[in-house]
C-alpha positions as CSV (number, residue, x, y, z in Angstrom):
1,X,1.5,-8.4,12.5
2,X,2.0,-9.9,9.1
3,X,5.1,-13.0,9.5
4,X,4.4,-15.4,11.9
5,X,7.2,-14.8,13.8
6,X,7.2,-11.1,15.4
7,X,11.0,-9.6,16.1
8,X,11.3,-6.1,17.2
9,X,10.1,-2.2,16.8
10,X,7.0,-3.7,15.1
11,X,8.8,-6.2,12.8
12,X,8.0,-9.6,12.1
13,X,9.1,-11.9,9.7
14,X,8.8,-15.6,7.8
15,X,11.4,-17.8,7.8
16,X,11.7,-19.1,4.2
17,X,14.4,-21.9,4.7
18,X,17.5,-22.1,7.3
19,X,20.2,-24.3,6.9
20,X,23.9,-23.8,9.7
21,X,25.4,-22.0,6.6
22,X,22.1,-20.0,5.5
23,X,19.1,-18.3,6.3
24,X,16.0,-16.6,4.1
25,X,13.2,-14.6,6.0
26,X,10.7,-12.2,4.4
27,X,10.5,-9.3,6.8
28,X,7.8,-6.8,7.3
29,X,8.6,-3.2,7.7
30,X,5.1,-0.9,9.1
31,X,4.9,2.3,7.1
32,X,6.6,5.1,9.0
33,X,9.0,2.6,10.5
34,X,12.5,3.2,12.0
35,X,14.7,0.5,12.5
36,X,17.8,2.1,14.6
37,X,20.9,1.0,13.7
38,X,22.4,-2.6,14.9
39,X,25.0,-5.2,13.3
40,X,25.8,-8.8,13.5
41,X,29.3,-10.0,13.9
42,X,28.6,-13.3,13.5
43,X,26.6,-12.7,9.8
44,X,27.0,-11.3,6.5
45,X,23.4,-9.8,5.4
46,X,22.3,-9.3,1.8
47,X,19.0,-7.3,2.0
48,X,17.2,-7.5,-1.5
49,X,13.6,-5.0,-1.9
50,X,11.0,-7.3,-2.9
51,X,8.0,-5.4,-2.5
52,X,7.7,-1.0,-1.8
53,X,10.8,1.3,-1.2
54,X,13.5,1.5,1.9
55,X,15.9,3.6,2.8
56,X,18.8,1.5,4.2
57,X,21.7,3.0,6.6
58,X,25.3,0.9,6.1
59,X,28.0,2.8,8.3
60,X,27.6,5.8,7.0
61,X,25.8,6.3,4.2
62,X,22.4,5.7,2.8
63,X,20.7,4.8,0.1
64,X,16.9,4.4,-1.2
65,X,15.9,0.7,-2.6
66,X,13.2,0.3,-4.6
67,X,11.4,-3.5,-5.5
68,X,14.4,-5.3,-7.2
69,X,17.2,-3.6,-5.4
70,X,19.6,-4.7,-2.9
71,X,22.4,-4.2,-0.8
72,X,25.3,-6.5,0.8
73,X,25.6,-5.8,5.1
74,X,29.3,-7.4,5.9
75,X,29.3,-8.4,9.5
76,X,30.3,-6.2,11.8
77,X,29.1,-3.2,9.6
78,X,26.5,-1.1,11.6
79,X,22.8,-0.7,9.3
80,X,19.0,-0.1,10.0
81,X,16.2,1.1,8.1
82,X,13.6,3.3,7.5
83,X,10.3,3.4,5.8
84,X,8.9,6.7,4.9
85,X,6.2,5.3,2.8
86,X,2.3,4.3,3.7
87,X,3.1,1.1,2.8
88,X,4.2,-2.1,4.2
89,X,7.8,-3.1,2.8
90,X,8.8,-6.7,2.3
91,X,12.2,-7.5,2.6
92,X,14.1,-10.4,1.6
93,X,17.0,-11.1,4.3
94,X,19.6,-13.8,2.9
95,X,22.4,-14.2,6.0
96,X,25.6,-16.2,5.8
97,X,25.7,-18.1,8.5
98,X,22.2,-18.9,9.5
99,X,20.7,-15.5,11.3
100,X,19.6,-16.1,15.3
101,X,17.9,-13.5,16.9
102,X,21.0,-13.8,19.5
103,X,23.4,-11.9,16.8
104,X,21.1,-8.7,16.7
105,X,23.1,-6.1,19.0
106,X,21.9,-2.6,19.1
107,X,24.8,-0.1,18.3
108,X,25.4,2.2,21.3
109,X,27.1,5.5,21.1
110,X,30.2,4.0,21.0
111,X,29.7,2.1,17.6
């Protein structure tokens, strides 16, 4: 584990500053890692590539950052990720209000 704070499917993260309106994390992706898809209702996401390459699922499409690229998740809008790389990816997480681990919900076949 890299962050000091370990999350889920081999994720862990650091949490860079959190205010009620705002959070920052880095997050650690494991090469070869899947994230399967999930949302928050109760956050907007924007994802921003500091460090590798990600491919990032929102609803239904996908698309490949690279370091310096970046993508806005509006609540309620279904995402994951995947890393096909060797590499670790670090991934800067800015969410609108503060994230809690509570919003994460898993999408079931229904979603």
């Amino acid at each position: 584990m890299i962050g000091e704070i370990e999350l889920f499917n081999g994720l862990s993260m650091d949490r860079i500053g959190s205010f009620d309106s705002m959070s920052i994390d880095i997050i650690y992706i494991p090469p070869k890692n899947v994230e399967p898809l999930c949302y928050h209702d109760e956050c907007d996401e924007f994802l921003y590539v500091v460090e590798g390459e990600l491919d990032i699922y929102i609803g239904d499409d996908i698309k490949t950052c690279k370091r310096g690229e970046y993508v806005c998740v509006p609540r309620g809008m279904k995402h994951g990720s995947k890393n096909t790389t060797d590499d670790v990816v670090k991934l800067m997480a800015i969410c609108s209000p503060s994230y809690k681990t509570e919003y994460h919900h898993w999408c079931d076949a229904g979603r």
